[in-house]
C-alpha positions, -999 to +999 in steps of 0.1 A: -002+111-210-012+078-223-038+057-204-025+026-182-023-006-204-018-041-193-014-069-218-041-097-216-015-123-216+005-108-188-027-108-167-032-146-171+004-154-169+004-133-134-028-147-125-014-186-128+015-177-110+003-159-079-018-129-058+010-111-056+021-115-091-014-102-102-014-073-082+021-067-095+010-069-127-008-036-123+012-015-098+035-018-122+019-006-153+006+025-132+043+029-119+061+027-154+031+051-169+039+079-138+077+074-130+074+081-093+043+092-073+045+122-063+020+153-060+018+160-096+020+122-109-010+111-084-032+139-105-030+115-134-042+091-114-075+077-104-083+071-066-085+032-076-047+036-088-033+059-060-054+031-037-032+007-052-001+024-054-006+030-019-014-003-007+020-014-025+039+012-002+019-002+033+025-038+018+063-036+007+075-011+047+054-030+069+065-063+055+100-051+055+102-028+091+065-032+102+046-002+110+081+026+125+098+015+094+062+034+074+062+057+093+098+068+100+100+066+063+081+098+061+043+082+048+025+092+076+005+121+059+001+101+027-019+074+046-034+096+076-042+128+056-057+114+023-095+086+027-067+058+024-087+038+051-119+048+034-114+034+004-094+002+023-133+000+036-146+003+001-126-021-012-137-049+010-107-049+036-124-036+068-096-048+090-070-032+067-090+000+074-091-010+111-056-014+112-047+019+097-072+042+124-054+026+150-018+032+136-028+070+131-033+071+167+000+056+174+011+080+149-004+110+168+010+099+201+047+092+183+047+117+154+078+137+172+098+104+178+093+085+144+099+118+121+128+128+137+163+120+119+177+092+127+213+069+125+209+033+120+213+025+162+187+052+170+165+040+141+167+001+159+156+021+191+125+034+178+111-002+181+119-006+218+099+032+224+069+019+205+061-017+214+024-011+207+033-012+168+040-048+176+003-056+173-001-037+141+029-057+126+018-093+139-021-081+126-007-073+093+014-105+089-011-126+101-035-112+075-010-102+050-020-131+028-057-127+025-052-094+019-032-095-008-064-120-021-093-096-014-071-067-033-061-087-060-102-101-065-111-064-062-091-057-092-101-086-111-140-074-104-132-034-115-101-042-135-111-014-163-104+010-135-068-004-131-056-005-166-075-010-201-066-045-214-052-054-243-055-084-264-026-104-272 
């Protein structure tokens, strides 16, 4: 396969126009270069990329269902069987890492409940048998914006291990 690229002026233009919009910027490069992560595609990856790819996942459920909505959606073993929190840590986002020991916990305790098939109604339901993911949520929405920040300056300061830039 060919390596990641990332236009220089798509960088700047992202950059002027937001956090999110840089970070974008490069989970989308890595996404258009794979097609879907999966098993095989995260083998072309880097851990910096799967990192990222990863954090896009947490970012985009929790944002959208919090923390059941992640987990019912069938990503607890991607996040609690791979160094996701690790590398959360290495990255600069402590709390992030925080954050994701405790909801493996949760997870542990609620593994039966949030893997099990559900209909919409009994989906809704999961929420009331696992108020303690209320903290996680409010945690991550409270934080979600300097987050975003620290991930997007961490790409900024190892951006050669996101995508090689190109001139134009």
């Amino acid at each position: 396969m060919n390596e990641i690229t990332v236009k220089e002026s798509s960088v700047v233009k992202a950059a002027e126009l937001g956090m999110d919009e840089f970070v974008g910027v490069f989970t989308s490069a890595i996404k258009k270069h794979i097609g879907e992560l999966n098993a095989e595609t995260m083998g072309v990856l880097n851990a910096e990329q799967v990192t990222l790819l990863a954090w896009e996942i947490l970012h985009d459920e929790v944002m959208d269902g919090g923390f059941v909505q992640l987990l019912h959606n069938g990503y607890g073993s991607f996040f609690f069987q791979n160094p996701f929190a690790k590398m959360m840590r290495l990255w600069g986002l402590d709390d992030v890492a925080r954050l994701i020991n405790k909801a493996r916990k949760l997870y542990a305790k609620y593994s039966v409940l949030l893997e099990k098939e559900a209909d919409d109604d009994e989906f809704m339901q999961l929420y009331e048998k696992m108020p303690e993911f209320d903290d996680l949520d409010d945690c991550f929405v409270e934080n979600e914006e300097q987050w975003v920040g620290k991930v997007a300056c961490y790409i900024d300061e190892h951006i050669d291990r996101f995508a090689t830039i190109l001139k134009g």
